[in-house]
C-alpha positions as CSV (number, residue, x, y, z in Angstrom):
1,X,125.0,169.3,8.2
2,X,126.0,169.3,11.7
3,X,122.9,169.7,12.8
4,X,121.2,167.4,10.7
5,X,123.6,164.8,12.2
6,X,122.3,165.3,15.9
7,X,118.7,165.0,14.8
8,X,119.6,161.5,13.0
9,X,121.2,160.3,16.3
10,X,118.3,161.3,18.5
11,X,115.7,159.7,16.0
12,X,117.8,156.5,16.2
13,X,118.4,156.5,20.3
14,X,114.3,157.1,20.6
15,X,114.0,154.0,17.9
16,X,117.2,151.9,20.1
17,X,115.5,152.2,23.2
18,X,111.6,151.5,22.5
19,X,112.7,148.6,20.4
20,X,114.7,147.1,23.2
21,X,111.5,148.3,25.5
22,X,109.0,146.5,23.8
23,X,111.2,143.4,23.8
24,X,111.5,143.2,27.5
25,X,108.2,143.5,27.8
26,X,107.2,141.0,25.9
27,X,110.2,138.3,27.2
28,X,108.6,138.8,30.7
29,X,105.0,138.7,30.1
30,X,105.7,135.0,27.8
31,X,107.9,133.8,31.0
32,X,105.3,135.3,34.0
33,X,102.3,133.4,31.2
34,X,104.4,130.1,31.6
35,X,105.0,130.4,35.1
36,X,101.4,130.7,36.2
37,X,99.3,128.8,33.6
38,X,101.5,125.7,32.7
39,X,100.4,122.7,34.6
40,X,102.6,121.3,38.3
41,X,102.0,117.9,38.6
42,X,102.8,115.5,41.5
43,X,102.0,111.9,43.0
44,X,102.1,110.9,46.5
45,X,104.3,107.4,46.2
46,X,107.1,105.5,44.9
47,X,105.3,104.1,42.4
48,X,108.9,102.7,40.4
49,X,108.0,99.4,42.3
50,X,104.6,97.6,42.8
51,X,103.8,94.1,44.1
52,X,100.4,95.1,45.5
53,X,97.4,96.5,44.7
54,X,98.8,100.6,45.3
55,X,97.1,103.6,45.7
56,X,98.3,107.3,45.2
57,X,96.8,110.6,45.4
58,X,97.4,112.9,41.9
59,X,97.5,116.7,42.4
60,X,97.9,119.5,39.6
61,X,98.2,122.6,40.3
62,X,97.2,125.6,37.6
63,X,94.7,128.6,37.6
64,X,92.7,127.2,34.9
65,X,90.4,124.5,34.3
66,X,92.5,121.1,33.7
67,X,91.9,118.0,31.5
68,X,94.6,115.4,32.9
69,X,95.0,112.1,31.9
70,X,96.9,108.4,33.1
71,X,97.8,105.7,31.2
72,X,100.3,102.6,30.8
73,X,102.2,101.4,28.4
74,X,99.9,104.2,26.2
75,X,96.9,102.8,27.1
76,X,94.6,105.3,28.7
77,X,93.0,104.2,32.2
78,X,91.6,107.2,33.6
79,X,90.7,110.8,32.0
80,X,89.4,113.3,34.8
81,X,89.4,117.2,35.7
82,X,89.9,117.2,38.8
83,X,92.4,118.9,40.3
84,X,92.9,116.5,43.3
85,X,91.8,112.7,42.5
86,X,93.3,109.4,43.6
87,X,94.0,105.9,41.6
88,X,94.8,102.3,42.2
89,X,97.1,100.4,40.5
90,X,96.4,96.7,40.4
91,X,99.4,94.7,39.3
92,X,97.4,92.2,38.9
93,X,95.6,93.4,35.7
94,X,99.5,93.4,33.7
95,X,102.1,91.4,32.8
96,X,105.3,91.0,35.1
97,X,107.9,93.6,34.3
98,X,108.7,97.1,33.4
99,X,105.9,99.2,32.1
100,X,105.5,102.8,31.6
101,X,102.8,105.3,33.4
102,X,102.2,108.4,31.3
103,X,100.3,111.5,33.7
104,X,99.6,114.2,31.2
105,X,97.9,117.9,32.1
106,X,96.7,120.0,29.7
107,X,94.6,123.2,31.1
108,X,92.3,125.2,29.6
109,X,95.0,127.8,27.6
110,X,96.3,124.8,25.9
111,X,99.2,124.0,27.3
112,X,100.5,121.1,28.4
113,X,102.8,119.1,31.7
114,X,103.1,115.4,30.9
115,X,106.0,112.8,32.9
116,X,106.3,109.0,32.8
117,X,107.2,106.7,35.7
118,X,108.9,103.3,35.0
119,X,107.1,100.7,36.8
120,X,108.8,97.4,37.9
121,X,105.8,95.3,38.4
122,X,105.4,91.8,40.4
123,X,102.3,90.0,41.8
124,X,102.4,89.4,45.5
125,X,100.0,86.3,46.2
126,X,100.8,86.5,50.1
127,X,103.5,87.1,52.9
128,X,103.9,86.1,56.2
129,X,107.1,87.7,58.3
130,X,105.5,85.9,61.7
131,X,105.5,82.4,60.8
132,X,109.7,82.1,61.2
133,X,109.4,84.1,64.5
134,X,106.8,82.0,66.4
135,X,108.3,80.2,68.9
136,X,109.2,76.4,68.2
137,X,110.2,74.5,70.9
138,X,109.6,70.8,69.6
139,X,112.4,72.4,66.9
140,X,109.9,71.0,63.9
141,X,109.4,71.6,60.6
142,X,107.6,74.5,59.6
143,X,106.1,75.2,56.0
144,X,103.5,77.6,54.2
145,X,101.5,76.6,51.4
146,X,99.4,79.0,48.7
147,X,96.2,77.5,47.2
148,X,93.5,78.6,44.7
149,X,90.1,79.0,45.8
150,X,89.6,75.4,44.4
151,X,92.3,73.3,45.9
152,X,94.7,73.1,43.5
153,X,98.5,74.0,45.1
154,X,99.7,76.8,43.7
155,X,103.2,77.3,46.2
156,X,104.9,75.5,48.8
157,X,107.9,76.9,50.6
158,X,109.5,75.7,54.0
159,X,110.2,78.4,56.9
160,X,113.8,78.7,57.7
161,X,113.9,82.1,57.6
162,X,112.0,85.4,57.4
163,X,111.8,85.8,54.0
164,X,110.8,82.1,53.3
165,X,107.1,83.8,53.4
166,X,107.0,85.3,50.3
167,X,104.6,83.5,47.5
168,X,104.2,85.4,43.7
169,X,102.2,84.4,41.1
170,X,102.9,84.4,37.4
171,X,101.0,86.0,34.8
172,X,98.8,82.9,34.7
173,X,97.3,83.7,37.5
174,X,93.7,84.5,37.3
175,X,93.1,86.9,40.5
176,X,90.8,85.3,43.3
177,X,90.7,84.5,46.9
178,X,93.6,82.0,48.3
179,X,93.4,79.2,50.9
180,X,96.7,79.5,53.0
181,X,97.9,77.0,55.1
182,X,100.5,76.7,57.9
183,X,102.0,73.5,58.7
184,X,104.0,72.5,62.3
185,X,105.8,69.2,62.1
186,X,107.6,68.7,64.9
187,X,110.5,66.5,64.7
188,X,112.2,66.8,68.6
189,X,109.4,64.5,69.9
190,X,106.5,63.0,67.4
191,X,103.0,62.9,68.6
192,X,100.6,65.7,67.3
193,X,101.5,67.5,64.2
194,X,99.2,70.5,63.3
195,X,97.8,72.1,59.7
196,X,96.0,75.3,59.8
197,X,94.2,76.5,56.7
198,X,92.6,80.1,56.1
199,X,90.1,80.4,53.3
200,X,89.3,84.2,51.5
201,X,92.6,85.3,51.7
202,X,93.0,88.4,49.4
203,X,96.0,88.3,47.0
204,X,98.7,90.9,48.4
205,X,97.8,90.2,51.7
206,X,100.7,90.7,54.0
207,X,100.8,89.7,57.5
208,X,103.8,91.7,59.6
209,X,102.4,92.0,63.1
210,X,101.5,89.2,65.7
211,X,99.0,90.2,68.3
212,X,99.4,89.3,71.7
213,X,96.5,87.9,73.6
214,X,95.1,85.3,75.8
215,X,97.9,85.2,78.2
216,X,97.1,85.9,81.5
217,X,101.0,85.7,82.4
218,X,101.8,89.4,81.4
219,X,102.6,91.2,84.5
220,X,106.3,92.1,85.7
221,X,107.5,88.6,87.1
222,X,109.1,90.6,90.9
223,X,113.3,89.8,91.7
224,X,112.6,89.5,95.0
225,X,109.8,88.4,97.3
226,X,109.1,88.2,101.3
227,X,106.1,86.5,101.9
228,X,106.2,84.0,105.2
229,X,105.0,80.4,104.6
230,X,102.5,80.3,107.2
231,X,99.7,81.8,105.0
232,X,99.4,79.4,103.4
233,X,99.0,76.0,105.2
234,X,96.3,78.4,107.1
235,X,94.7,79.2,103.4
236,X,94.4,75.6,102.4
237,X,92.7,74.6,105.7
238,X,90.6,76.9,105.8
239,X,89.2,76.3,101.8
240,X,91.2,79.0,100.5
241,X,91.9,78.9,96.7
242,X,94.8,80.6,94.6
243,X,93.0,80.9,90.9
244,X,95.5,83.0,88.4
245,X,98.1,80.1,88.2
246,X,96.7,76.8,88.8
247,X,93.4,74.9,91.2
248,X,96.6,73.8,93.1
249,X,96.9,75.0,96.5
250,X,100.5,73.8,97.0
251,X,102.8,76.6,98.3
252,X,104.5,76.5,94.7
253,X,101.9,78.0,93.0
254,X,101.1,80.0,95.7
255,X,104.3,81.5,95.9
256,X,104.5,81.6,91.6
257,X,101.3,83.5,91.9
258,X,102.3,86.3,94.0
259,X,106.1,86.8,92.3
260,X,104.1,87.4,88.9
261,X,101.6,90.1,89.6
262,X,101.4,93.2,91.5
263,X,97.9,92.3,92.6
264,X,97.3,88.8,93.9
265,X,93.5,87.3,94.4
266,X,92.9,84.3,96.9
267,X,89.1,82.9,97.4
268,X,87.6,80.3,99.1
269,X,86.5,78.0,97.0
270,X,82.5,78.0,96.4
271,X,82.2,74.8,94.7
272,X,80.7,73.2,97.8
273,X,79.8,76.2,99.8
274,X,75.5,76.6,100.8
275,X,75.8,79.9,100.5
276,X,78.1,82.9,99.7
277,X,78.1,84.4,102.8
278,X,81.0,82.8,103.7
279,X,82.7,84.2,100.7
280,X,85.7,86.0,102.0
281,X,89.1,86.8,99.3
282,X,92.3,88.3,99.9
283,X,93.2,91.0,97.2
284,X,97.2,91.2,98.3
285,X,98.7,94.4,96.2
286,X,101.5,94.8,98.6
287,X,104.2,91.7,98.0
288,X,106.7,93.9,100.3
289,X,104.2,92.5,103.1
290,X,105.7,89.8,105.5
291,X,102.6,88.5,107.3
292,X,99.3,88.0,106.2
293,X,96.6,86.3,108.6
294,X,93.1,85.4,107.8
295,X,92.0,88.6,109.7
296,X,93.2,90.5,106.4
297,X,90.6,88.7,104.5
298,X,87.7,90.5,103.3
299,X,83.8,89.7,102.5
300,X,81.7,90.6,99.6
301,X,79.4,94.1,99.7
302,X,77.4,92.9,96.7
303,X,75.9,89.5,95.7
304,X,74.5,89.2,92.1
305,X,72.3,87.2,90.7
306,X,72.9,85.6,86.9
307,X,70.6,83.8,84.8
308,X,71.5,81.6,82.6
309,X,70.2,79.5,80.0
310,X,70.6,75.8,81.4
311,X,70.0,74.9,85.3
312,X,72.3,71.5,84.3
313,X,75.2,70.1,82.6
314,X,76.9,73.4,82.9
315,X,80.3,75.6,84.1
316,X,80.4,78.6,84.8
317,X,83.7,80.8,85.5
318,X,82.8,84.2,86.5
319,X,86.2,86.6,85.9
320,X,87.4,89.5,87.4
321,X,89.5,92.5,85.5
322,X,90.9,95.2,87.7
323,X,90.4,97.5,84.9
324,X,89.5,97.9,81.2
325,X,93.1,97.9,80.0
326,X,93.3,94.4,81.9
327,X,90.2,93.3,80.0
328,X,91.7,94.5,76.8
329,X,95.6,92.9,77.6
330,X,93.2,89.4,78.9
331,X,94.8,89.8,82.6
332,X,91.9,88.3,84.5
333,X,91.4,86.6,87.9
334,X,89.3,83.9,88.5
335,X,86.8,84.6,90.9
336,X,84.1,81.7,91.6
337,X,83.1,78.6,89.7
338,X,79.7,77.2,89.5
339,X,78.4,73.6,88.0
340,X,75.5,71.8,87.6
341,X,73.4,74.1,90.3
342,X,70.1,72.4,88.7
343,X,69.2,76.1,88.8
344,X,69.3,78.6,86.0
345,X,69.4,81.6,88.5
346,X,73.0,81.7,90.1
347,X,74.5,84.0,92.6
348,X,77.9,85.1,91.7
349,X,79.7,87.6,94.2
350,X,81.2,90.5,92.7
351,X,84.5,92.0,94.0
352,X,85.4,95.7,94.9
353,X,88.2,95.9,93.5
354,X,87.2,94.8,89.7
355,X,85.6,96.9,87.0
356,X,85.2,94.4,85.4
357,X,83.2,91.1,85.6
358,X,83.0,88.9,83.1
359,X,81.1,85.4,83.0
360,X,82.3,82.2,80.8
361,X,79.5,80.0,80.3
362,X,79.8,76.2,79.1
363,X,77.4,73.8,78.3
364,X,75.9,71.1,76.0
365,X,72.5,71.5,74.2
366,X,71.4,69.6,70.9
367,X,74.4,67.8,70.4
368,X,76.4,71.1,70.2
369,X,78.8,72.5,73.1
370,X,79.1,76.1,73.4
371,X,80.9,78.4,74.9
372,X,79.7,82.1,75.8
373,X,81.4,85.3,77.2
374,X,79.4,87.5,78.5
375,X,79.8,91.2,81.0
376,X,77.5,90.5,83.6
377,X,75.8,93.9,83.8
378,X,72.7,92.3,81.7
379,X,72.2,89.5,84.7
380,X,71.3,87.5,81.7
381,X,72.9,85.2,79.2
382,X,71.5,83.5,76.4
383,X,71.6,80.8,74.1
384,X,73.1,82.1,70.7
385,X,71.0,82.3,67.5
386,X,72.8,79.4,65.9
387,X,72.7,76.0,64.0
388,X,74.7,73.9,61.5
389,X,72.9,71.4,59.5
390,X,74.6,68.9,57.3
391,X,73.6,67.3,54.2
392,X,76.3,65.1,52.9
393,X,79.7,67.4,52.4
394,X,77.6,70.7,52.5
395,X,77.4,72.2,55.7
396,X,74.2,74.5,55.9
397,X,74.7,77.2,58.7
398,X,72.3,79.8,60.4
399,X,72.3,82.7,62.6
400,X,75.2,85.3,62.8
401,X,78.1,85.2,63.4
402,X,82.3,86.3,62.4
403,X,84.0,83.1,61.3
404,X,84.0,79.6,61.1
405,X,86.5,76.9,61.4
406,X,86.6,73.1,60.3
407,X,88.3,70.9,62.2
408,X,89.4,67.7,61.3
409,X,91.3,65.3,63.9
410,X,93.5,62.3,62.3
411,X,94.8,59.8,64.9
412,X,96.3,56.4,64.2
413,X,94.6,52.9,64.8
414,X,97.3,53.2,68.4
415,X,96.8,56.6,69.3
416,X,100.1,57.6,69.3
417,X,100.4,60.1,66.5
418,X,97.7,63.1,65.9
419,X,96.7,65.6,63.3
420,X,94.8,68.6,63.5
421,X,93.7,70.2,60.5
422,X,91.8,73.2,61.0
423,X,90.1,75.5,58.1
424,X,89.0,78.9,59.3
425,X,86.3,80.8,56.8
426,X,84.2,83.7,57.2
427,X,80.9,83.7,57.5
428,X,78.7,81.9,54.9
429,X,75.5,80.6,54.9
430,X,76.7,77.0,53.3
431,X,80.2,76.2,53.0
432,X,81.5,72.2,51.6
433,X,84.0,70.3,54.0
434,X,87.1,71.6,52.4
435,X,89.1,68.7,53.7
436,X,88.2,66.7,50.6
437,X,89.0,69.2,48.0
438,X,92.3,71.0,49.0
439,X,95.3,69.4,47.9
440,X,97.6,68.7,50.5
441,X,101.7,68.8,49.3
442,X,103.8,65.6,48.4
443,X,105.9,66.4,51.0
444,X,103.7,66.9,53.7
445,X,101.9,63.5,52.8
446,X,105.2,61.5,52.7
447,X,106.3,63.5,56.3
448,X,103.1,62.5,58.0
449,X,102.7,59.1,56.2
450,X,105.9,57.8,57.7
451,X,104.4,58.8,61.0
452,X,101.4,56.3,60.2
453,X,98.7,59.5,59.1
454,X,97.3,59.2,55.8
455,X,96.0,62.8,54.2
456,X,94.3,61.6,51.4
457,X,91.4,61.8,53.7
458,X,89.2,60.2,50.7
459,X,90.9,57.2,50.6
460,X,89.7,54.3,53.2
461,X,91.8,53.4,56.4
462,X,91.6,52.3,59.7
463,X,92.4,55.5,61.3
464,X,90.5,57.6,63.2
465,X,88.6,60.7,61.5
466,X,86.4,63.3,64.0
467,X,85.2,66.4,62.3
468,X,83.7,69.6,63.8
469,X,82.6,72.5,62.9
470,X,82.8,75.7,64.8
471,X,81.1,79.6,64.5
472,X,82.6,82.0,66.3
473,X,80.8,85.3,67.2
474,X,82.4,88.7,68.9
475,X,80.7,91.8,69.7
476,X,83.3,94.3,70.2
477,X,85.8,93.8,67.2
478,X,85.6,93.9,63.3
479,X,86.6,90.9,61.7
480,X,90.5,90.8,60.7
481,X,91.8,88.5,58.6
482,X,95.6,89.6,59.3
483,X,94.9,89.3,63.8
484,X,93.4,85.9,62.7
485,X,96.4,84.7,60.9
486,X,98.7,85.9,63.7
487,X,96.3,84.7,67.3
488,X,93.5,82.4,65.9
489,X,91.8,82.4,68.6
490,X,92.6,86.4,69.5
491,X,89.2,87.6,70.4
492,X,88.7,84.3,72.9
493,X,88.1,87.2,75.5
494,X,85.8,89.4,74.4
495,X,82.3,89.2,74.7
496,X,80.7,86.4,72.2
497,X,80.3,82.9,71.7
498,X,81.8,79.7,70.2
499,X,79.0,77.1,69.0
500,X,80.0,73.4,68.3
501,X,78.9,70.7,66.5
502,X,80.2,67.0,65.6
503,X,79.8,66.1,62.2
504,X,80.2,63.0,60.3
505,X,83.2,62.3,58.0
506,X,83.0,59.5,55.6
């Protein structure tokens, strides 16, 4: 019996222990299954808030095949099997407010990862944080206005503050291009009161950033400065000409010249020299200097010559940048001036100590001024391959070229107030004088009426109307809607060209 005991409890500790075997076994291969073959999904933004169109990168990671899918508020928008992909949301395409986005993964084993995200969506028509900053020294009025692609107002908000900028739409709103416009009223002192419109905005568009150009006032301004006054009654007789600051040879500018730059330029002036010869230039990089006599001058070692596209009715600057990052930042010197040579070949004297030379070329041809930059390592500048035609209230435009802008000036019967109201575009081979059609605010009519300018530009007055239209065309940039905002006229000194016509306004 004994015996038959021990056999029993061996037969049940064999059974014990490969039942509890096989169960561990099988625990661990169902969690090391899960573990590899279940779907990791993740996202690459914040997506629990969305004013603009957003995109986001989806990853999955699983050793099988996947099927994964995205939709919101259960309403599928993409299926793919990829296992890296990316998606745009538009917030445009739903209704303001919370919705739901579902990502589901379900590999090729069957099994299945699926989250949601709660969307707060909003539809961000346009913001501008630069506006407020700009500086405002007639202390004026300053508003933004949002309107559709046909005129009709959609928002007007004044600028008092950085946030002032921000213009939604509702869920009316049809998506399209927007017609911005900033508006400068000044109140300190009355007198010329400007409107600047831009046309193709894209809804969303946000403008953060201002771009600094055009300013030829950007080196360090020097705390102290030794420099004796006898230079320069000897610079002035002897046709000497200071050219960063001002044509004025008065020791004022002379001495403002030299405390805001590390490198000075003084030429003699070459509007009524024979020949360039006599050129001679001080290039002053040392302000620490106490004497400077006309022994320290120097001459020219090379003498180019340019040819231009008129021999009359012409001026031509011809700039100097000591380097490229001078040419980029618009630090220039002027270097000689030419006009009305009744030649079309001019020699223009090139400096040492510039890597840069640049000619600005402006003249009249066909009823149209324009305005050219040009390097001067071609030796040639042409006429641009434009032309604006109008017929009525269409404008009809050829030849390429970035951006165009209207420009309407409004002056009362006395002169003594002024509007500007300029509409920049992109290029377009016909385009209608906007003026007419875009709705300008109540409460910039009533502002401007009491100052005598009427806005309803349809309506008949006695004040004066002069429209232009101008294309604009730069070789070394891509076009930028948000530099444009910031700097209009940001690109003025690169190489290109401005063409101008008069129009007629009636």
């Amino acid at each position: 019996m004994l015996k038959l005991r021990v056999f029993y409890r061996i037969i049940f500790s064999l059974l014990f222990c490969t039942w509890i075997s096989c169960d561990n076994d099988s625990t661990e291969g169902v969690i090391e299954q899960e573990m590899i073959s279940k779907p990791v999904i993740s996202i690459s933004e914040d997506l629990s808030y969305i004013e603009i169109e957003t995109n986001f990168l989806i990853k999955i990671e699983s050793d099988y095949n996947v099927q994964t899918e995205l939709s919101i508020d259960n309403q599928e928008l993409i299926s793919s099997t990829e296992k890296s992909f990316e998606f745009t949301i538009d917030p445009f395409l739903y209704n303001i407010g919370n919705h739901i986005l579902k990502i589901k993964s379900t590999d090729a084993q069957n099994q299945e990862t699926s989250f949601n995200v709660n969307i707060e969506i909003k539809k961000l028509l346009f913001e501008d944080q630069t506006f407020y900053q700009k500086e405002n020294p007639l202390q004026g009025l300053r508003y933004i206005s949002v309107h559709d692609q046909s005129g009709i107002l959609i928002d007007i908000k004044q600028i008092e503050g950085i946030n002032d900028g921000k213009f939604y739409a509702d869920n009316n709103f049809i998506k399209e291009d927007l017609i911005v416009t900033r508006y400068e009223l000044p109140t300190l002192f009355n007198g010329f009161y400007q409107l600047l419109s831009f046309v193709d905005v894209k809804p969303g568009t946000v403008v953060n950033a201002d771009h600094n150009f055009n300013s030829p006032y950007f080196f360090p301004k020097t705390e102290s400065l030794n420099f004796t006054s006898e230079i320069t009654p000897a610079l002035i007789a002897n046709n000497f000409n200071s050219t960063i600051v001002s044509q004025d040879n008065s020791d004022y500018v002379l001495l403002y010249s030299l405390a805001q730059t590390k490198n000075f330029l003084i030429t003699t002036s070459t509007d009524n020299l024979d020949t360039l010869d006599n050129f001679k230039y001080f290039f002053i990089d040392d302000i620490n200097k106490t004497e400077y006599v006309l022994g320290d001058s120097k001459s020219l070692t090379n003498i180019e010559e340019l040819e231009i596209p008129v021999s009359s009715n012409f001026r031509l600057n011809l700039y100097g940048f000591i380097d490229n990052n001078d040419f980029q930042n618009n630090k220039f010197y002027e270097v000689f001036v030419s006009r009305n040579a009744n030649n079309n070949i001019i020699e223009i004297p090139l400096i040492d100590e510039f890597e840069i030379n640049q000619a600005r070329l402006s003249y009249s041809e066909n009823s149209s001024e324009i305005f050219i930059n040009q390097d001067i390592s071609n030796k040639i500048i042409e006429s641009p391959n434009a032309n604006i035609l109008q017929d009525g209230n269409t404008l009809n435009i050829s030849g390429e070229y970035d951006y165009l802008g209207l420009n309407l000036i409004l002056t009362t019967s006395d002169l003594s107030n002024t509007v500007s109201w300029s509409i920049i575009t992109s290029e377009k081979d016909n385009i209608d004088i906007l003026h007419k059609t875009i709705k300008i605010p109540e409460i910039i009519l009533e502002t401007l009426l009491n100052v005598g300018i009427n806005m309803n530009v349809n309506e008949t007055s006695d004040q004066g109307k002069f429209l232009t239209c101008t294309l604009y065309k730069n070789y070394d940039y891509t076009f930028n809607h948000n530099q444009l905002i910031t700097q209009p006229n940001y690109s003025s000194n690169r190489d290109g060209f401005s063409f101008k016509k008069t129009l007629s306004f009636n």
